[in-house]
C-alpha positions as CSV (number, residue, x, y, z in Angstrom):
1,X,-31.4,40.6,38.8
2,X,-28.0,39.5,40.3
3,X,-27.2,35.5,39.2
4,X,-27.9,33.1,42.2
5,X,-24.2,32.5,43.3
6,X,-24.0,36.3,44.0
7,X,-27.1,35.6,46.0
8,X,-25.7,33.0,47.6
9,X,-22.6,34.4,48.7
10,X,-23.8,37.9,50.2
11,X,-26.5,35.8,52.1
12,X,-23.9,33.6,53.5
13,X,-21.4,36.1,54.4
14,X,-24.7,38.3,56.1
15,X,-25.4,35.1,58.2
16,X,-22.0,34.8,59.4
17,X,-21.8,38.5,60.0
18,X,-24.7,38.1,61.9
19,X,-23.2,35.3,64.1
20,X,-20.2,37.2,64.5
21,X,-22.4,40.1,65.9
22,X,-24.1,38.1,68.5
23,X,-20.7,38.3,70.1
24,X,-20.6,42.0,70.4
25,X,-20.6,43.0,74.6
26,X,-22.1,47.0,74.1
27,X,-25.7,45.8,74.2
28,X,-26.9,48.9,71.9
29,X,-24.2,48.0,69.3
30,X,-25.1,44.7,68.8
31,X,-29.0,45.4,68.9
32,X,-27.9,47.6,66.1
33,X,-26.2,45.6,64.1
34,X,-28.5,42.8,64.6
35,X,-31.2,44.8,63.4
36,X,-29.2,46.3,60.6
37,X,-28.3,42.8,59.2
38,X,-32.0,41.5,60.0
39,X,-33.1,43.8,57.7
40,X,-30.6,42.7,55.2
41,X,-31.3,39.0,55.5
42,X,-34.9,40.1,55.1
43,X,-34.1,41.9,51.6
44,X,-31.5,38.6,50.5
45,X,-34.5,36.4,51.7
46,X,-36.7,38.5,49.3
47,X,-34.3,38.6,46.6
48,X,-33.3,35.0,46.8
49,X,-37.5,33.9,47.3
50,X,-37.5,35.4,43.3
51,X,-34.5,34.1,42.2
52,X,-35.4,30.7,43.6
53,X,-38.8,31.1,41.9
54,X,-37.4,31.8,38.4
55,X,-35.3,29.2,38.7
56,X,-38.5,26.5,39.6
57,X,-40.3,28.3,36.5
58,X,-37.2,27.6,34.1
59,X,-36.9,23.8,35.9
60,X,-40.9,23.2,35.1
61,X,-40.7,24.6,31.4
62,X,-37.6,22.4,30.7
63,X,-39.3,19.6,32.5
64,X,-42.4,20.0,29.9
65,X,-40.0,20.8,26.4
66,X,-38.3,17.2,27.4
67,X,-41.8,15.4,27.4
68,X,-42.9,17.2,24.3
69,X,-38.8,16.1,22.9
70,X,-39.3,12.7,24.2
71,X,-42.9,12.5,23.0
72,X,-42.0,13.8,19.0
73,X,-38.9,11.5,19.1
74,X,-41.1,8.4,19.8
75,X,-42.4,7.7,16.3
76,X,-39.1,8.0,14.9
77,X,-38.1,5.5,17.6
78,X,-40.2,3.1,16.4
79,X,-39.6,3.6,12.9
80,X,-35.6,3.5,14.0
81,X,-36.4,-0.1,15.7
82,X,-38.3,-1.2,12.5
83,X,-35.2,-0.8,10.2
84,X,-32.9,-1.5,12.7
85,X,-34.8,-5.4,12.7
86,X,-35.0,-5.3,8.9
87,X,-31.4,-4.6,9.1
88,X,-30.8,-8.0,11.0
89,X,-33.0,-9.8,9.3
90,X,-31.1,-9.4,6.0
91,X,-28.4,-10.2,7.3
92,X,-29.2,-13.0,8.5
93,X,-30.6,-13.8,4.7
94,X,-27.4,-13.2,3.9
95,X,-25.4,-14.8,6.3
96,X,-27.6,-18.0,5.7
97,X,-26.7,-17.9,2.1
98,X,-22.9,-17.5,2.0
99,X,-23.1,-20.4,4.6
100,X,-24.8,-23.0,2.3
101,X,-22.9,-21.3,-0.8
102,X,-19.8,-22.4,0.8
103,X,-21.2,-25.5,2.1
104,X,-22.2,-26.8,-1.1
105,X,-18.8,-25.2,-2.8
106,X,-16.5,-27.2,-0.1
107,X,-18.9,-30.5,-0.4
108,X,-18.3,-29.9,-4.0
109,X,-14.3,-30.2,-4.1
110,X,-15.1,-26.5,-5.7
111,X,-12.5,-24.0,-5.6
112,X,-13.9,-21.5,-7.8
113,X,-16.9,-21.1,-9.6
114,X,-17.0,-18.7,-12.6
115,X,-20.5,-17.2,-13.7
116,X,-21.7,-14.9,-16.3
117,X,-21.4,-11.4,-14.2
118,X,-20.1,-12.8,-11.2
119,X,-16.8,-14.9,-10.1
120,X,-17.0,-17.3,-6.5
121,X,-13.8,-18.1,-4.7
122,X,-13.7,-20.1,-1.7
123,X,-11.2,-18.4,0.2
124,X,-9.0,-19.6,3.4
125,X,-9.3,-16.9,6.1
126,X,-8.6,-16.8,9.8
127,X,-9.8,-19.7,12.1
128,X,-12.6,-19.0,14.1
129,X,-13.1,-20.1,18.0
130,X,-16.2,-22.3,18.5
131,X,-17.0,-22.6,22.5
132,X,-18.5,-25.5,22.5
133,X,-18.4,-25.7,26.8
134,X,-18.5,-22.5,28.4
135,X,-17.7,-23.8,31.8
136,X,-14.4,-26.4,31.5
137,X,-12.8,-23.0,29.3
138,X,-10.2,-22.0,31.9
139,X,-10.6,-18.6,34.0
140,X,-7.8,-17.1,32.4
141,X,-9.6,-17.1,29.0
142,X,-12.9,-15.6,31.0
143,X,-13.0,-11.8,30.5
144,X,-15.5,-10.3,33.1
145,X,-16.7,-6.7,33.3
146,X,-17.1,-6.2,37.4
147,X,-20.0,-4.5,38.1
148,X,-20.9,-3.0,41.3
149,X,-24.7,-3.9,43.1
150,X,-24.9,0.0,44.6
151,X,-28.2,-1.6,45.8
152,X,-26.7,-4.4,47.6
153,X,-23.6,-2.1,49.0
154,X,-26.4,0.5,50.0
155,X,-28.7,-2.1,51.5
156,X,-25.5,-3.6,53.9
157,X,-24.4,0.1,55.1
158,X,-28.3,0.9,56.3
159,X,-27.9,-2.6,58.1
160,X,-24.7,-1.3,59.9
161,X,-22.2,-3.2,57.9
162,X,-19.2,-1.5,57.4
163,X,-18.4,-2.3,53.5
164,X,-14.5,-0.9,52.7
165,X,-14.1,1.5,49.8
166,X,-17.9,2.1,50.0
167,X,-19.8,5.1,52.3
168,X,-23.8,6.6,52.3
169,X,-23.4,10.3,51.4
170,X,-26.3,13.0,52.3
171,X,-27.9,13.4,49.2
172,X,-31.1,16.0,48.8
173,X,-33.2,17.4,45.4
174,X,-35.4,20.1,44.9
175,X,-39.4,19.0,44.8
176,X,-41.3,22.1,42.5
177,X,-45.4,21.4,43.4
């Protein structure tokens, strides 16, 4: 069987011929080449009905191997989540320790502390900014990701508000039942 945009294009260009032969003025020619290219609509109608089908079959069982992907995947999700949170939750072990370790080592006047297998050094490393309030920081310092409310924009246009750089465009899908 031919591929869909082959299809496509002989049934377009039989339509148009078949436009183009409504303008014909010998009544007997254009009754016969109206009937000619009725006949081959009828065949394209035929062979695009099949194509269209096999396409709605491969659609369905794609549709039904993404549920069953989805649905094996979903245990390992969980178990992904679960490690993900153990993760985060010894790091935050860790994080807490280093924090009192340097507490106590800075309270402490302590510099170094040598151990048995291990040697501490409190180290000086790059300052750290602490916002302590958000809204006095000036809006030069304020990085913003803009996001656009399609919903909103959409909402306006169906209300007749013209909105610039924004227009509703035709949109259609294919229902299989």
């Amino acid at each position: 069987m031919r591929p869909l945009y082959e299809i496509t294009i002989d049934a377009a260009n039989t339509l148009r011929a078949w436009e183009s032969a409504q303008e014909i003025e010998d009544t007997a020619e254009r009754n016969a080449e109206i009937d000619r290219l009725d006949a081959l609509m009828s065949a394209q109608d035929s062979e695009f009905e099949k194509k269209a089908e096999g396409y709605a079959k491969a659609i369905r069982n794609l549709e039904a191997e993404e549920g069953h992907a989805l649905a094996e995947a979903a245990p390992f999700k969980v178990e992904m989540d679960r490690y993900i949170a153990r993760a985060k939750a010894k790091r935050g072990q860790v994080d807490w320790l280093r924090r009192n370790l340097r507490y106590s080592m800075e309270r402490l006047g302590l510099k170094r502390v040598a151990g048995e297998q291990l040697n501490l050094t409190l180290q000086e490393v790059k300052a750290s900014v602490e916002i302590f309030n958000e809204a006095i920081v000036p809006a030069q310092y304020v990085e913003q990701v803009p996001k656009i409310d399609r919903q909103s924009i959409y909402n306006a246009i169906r209300e007749g508000v013209d909105v610039p750089g924004a227009r509703l465009v035709p949109n259609s899908t294919v229902r299989i039942r």
